[in-house]
C-alpha positions in Angstrom: 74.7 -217.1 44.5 77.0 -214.5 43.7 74.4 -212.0 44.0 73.0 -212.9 47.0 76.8 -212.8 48.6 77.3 -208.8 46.9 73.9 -208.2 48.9 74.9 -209.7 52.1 78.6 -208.1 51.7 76.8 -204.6 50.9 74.0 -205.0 53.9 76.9 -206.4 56.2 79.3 -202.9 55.3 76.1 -201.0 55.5 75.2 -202.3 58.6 79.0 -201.9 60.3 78.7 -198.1 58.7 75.6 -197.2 60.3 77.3 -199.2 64.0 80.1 -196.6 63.4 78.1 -193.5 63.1 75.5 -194.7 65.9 78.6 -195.1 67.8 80.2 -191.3 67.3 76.8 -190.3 68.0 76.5 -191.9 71.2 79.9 -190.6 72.3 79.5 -187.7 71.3 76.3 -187.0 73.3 77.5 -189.0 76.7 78.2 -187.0 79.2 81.9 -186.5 80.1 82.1 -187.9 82.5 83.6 -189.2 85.5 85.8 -191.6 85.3 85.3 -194.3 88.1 86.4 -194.7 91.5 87.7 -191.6 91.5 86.2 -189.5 94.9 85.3 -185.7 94.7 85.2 -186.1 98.3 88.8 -187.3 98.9 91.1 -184.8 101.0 93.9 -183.0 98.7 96.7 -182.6 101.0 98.0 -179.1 100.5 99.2 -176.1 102.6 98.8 -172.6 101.3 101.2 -169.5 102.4 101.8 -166.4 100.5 104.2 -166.1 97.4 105.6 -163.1 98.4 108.5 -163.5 96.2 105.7 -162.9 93.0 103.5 -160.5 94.9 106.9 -158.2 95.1 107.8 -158.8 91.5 104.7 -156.7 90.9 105.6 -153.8 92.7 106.7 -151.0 90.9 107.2 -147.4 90.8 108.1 -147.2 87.3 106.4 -147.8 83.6 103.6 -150.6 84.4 102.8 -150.4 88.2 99.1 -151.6 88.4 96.6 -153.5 86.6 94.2 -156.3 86.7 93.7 -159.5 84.5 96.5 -161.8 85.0 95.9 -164.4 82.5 99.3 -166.8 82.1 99.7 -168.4 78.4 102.7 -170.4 77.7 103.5 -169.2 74.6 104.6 -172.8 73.3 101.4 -174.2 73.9 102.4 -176.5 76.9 100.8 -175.9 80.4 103.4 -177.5 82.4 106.6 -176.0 84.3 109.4 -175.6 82.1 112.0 -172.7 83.1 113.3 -172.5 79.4 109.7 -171.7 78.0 108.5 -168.4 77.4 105.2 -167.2 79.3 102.7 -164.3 78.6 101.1 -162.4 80.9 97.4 -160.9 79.6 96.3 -157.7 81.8 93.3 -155.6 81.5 92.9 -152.3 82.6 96.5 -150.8 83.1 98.1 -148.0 85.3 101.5 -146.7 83.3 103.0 -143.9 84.9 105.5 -143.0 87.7 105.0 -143.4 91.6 106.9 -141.2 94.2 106.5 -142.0 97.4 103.5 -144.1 96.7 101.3 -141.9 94.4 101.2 -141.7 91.0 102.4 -138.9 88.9 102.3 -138.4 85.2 100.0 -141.2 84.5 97.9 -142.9 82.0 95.5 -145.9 82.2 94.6 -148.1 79.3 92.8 -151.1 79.2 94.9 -154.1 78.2 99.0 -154.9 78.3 101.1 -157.5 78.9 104.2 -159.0 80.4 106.5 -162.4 79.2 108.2 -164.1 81.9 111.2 -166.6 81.8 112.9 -168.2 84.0 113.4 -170.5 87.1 113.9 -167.2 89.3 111.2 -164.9 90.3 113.1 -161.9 90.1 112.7 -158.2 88.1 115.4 -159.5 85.5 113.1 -162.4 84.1 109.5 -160.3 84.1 109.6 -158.0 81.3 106.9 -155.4 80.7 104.4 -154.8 77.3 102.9 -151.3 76.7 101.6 -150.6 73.8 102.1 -146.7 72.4 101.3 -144.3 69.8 102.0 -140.8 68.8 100.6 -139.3 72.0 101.2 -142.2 74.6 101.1 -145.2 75.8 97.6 -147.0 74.2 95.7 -150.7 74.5 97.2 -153.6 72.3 93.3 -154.4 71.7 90.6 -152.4 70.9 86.7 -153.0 69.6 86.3 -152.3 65.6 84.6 -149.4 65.3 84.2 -148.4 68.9 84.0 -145.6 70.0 87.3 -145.4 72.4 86.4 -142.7 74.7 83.9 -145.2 76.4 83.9 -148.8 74.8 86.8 -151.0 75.0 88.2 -154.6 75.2 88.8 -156.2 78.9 90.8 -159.6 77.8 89.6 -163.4 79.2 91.6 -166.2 79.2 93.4 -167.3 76.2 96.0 -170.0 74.9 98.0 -171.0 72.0 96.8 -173.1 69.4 99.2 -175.8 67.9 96.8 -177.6 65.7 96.0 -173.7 63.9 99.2 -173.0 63.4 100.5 -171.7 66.5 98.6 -168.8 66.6 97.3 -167.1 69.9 94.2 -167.2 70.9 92.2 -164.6 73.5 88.7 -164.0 74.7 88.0 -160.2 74.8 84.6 -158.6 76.6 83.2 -155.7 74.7 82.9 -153.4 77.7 80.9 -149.7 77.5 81.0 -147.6 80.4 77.9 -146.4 81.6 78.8 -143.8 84.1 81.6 -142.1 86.6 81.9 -145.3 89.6 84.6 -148.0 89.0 81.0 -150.8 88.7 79.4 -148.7 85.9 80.0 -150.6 83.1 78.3 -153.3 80.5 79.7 -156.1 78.6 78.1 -156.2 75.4 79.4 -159.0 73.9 82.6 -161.1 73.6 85.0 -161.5 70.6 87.8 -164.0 70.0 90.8 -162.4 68.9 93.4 -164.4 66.7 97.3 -163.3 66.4 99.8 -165.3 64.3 102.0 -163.7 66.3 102.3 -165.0 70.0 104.4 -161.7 71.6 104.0 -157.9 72.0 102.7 -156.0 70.0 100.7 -158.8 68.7 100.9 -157.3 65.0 98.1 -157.8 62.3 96.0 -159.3 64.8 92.0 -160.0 63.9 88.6 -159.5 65.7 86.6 -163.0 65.1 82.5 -162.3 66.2 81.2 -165.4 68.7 77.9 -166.3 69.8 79.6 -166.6 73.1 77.6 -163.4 74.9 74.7 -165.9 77.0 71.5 -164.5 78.1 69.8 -167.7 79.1 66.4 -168.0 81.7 67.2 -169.4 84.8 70.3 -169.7 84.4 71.8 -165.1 83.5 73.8 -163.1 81.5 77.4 -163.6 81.1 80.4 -164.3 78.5 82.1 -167.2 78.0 85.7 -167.0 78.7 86.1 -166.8 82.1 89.0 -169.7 82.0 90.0 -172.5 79.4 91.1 -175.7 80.0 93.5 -177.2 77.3 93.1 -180.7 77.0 95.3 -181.8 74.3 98.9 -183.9 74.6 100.5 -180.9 72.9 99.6 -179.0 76.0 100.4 -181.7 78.6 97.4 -182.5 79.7 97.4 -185.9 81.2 94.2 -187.3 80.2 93.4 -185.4 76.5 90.9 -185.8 74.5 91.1 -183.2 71.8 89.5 -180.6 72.9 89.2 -177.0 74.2 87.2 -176.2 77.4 85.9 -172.9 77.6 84.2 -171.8 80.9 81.8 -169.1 82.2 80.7 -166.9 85.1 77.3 -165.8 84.5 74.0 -164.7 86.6 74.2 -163.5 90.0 74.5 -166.6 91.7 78.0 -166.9 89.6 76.8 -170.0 88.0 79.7 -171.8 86.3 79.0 -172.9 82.4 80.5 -175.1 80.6 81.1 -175.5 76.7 84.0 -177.0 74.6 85.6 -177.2 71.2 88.2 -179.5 69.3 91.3 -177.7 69.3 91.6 -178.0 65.5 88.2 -176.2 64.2 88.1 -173.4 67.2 87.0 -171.2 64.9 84.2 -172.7 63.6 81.6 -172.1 66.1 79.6 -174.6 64.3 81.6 -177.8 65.7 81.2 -176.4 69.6 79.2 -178.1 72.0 77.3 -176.5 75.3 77.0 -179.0 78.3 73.6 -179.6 79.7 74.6 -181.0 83.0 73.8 -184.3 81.8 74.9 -184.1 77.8 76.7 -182.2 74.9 74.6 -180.4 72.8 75.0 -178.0 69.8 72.5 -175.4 71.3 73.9 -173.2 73.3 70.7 -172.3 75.1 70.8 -176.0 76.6 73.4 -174.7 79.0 73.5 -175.6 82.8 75.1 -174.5 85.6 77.8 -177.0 86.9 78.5 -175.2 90.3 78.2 -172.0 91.6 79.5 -169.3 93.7 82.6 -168.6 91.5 84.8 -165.9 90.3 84.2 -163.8 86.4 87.9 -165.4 85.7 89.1 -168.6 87.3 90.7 -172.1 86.4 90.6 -175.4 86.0 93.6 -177.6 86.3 94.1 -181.2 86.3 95.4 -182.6 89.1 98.0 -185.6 89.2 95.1 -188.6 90.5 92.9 -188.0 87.8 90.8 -185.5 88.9 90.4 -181.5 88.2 91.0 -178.5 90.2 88.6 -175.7 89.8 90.1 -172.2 92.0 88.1 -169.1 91.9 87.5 -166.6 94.3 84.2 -167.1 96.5 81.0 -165.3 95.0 83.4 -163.0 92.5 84.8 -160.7 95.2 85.2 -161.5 98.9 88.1 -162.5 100.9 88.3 -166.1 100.9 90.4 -167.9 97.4 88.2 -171.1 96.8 88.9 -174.6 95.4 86.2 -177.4 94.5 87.6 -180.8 93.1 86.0 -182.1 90.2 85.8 -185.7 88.4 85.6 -184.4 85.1 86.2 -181.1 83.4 82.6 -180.7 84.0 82.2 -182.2 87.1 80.4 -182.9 89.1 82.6 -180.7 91.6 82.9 -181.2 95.4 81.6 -178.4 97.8 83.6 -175.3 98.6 86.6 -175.9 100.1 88.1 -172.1 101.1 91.7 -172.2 101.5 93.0 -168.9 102.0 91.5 -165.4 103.7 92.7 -162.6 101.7 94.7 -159.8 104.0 94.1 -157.4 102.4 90.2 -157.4 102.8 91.6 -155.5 106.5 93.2 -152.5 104.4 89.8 -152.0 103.1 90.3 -153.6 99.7 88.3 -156.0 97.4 89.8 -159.3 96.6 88.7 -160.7 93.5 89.2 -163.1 90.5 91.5 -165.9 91.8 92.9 -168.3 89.5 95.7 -170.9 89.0 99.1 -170.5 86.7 100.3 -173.8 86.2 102.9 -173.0 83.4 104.4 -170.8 86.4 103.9 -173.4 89.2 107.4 -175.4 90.1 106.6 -179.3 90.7 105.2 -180.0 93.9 103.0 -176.6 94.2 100.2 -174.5 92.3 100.6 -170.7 92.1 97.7 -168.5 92.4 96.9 -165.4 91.8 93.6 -163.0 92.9 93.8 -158.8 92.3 92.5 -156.1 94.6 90.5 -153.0 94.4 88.5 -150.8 96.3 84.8 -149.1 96.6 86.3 -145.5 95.9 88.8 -146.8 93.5 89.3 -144.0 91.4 90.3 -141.4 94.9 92.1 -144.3 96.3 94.6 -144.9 93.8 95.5 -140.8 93.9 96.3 -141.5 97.2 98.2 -144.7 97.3 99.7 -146.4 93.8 100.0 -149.9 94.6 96.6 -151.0 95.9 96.0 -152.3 92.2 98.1 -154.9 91.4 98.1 -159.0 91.7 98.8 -161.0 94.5 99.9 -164.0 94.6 99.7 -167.4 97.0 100.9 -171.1 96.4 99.4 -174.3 97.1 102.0 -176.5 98.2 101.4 -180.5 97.8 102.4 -182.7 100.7 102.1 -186.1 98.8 
């Protein structure tokens, strides 16, 4: 008798262990789903008028006075608005000079810097500027091992800092080789994750980590992940966490928006990442699926207060019109294109581009955005006038 009990009490524990691991599985391969009753389709009431008081705070004649990027990482961790809490500003290709009466003189560009704001005030006092130098001038914080930097160098993605790895910051960086005189003659040829234990300027002793992040997938086009991260943890504030990491990308021509994620506590190990399908996880990256369309090569997703998630990009990568689709999941599925602001700027002959959200810069009750401008004939343009290459910045303003 007592035998026949062990071998019931071993097939019974046998059983319940193979119930567990059938049940990770099948979590772990359902799609993410949307929860229910929650509508796509239901109007967000907002307004949208410009932040001047941001767009001004990046006007200047002196040191940094142009760049692109714009990347906001609270350097804590946590996404949310908190005056008291340091935030970094990630830039790529950089103007650092002087500007008299709106041209530049004396001036150098180099391809990445950055900026820590603090603060409830948007003023000049609480924005404070990052430029990295060496014997002959001012020089990138990040650069490609081995590259040659005449005409290969790092143009930063999103990035965020890690809690569960120590603290230490975390940025996606595009391998970029220029390929000829015009301000669109350039390649990516792949995209590294850079790690820093430390979170600030000059980002000392930081490391290169290779990804298989750089997608070249039929149907579907070429592209980098990277394009904006989604940190859903409870260290970060996110209202609904589960653990993990979202990573997104812009790739193909259609700007097809790809999805993959991570746990926040083995980012590094590329192993434990998972590609969505557009119906399932999967640990192949080539299973990846476009999720939308239309968007921007950096962009964000931000949950929203009723449960849902607010992707903002700008419309097809570079036009005029800042776009937002709602989504009932990190991965959707998304709502259609909602535009909700035409970019002014598009009348002074410039190219709007690359909207996103800041939340850890967004006061309660609103959403600040940002998208940068450029031009056609960017390189005689900016001789002529200094400032045409610098963010701008607009606020979505809640009215429940």
């Amino acid at each position: 008798m007592k035998a026949k009990w062990v071998n019931y009490t071993m097939q019974t524990i046998t059983n319940k262990v193979v119930s567990f691991f059938l049940a990770i599985i099948i979590i772990s391969c359902t799609p993410s789903p949307s929860k229910k009753n929650i509508n796509i389709n239901e109007p967000l009431n907002f307004r949208v008028e410009p932040a001047r008081d941001w767009t001004d705070l990046f006007l200047r004649d002196s040191g940094w006075f142009g760049a692109d990027g714009v990347f906001s990482i609270p350097l804590d961790g946590n996404d949310s608005y908190n005056p008291d809490r340091e935030v970094l500003m990630i830039f790529s290709d950089t103007y650092v000079g002087q500007v008299i009466n709106n041209v530049p003189v004396h001036d150098t560009m180099i391809n990445n810097s950055a900026a820590i704001f603090k603060g409830e005030t948007v003023n000049k006092e609480n924005l404070h500027f990052f430029i990295n130098h060496d014997k002959n001038g001012p020089i990138s914080f990040f650069q490609p091992e081995g590259a040659d930097t005449t005409g290969e160098y790092f143009w930063l993605g999103d990035g965020f800092v890690n809690r569960d790895l120590g603290g230490k910051l975390y940025l996606f960086a595009y391998h970029i080789r220029k390929t000829g005189e015009n301000v669109f003659d350039f390649e990516e040829l792949d995209v590294s994750l850079l790690r820093s234990s430390s979170v600030q300027p000059p980002f000392a002793g930081y490391e290169q980590l290779s990804t298989p992040l750089h997608l070249d997938i039929t149907d579907v086009g070429k592209g980098n992940l990277g394009a904006g991260l989604l940190v859903n943890t409870k260290w970060a504030g996110a209202p609904d966490p589960d653990g993990y990491i979202y990573v997104y990308g812009c790739i193909g021509e259609d700007k097809n928006l790809v999805v993959s994620r991570a746990p926040s506590a083995t980012f590094e190990d590329f192993g434990t990442w998972e590609y969505w399908s557009n119906s399932e996880w999967s640990s192949d990256i080539n299973s990846l699926k476009p999720v939308t369309k239309a968007v921007s090569n950096e962009l964000s997703v931000t949950p929203l207060p009723d449960g849902r998630y607010l992707l903002t990009f700008q419309v097809l990568g570079i036009s005029d019109k800042v776009g937002i689709m709602i989504g009932a999941s990190p991965v959707g599925p998304f709502s259609d294109i909602q535009e909700i602001y035409r970019t002014p700027e598009i009348e002074e002959g410039l190219l709007p581009y690359n909207a996103k959200a800041h939340p850890a810069l967004s006061k309660p009750g609103e959403l600040l955005i940002s998208y940068n401008t450029i031009s056609f004939d960017f390189w005689n343009d900016i001789k002529k006038d200094a400032h045409i290459y610098r963010p701008r910045f607009i606020r979505m303003i809640f009215e429940d």
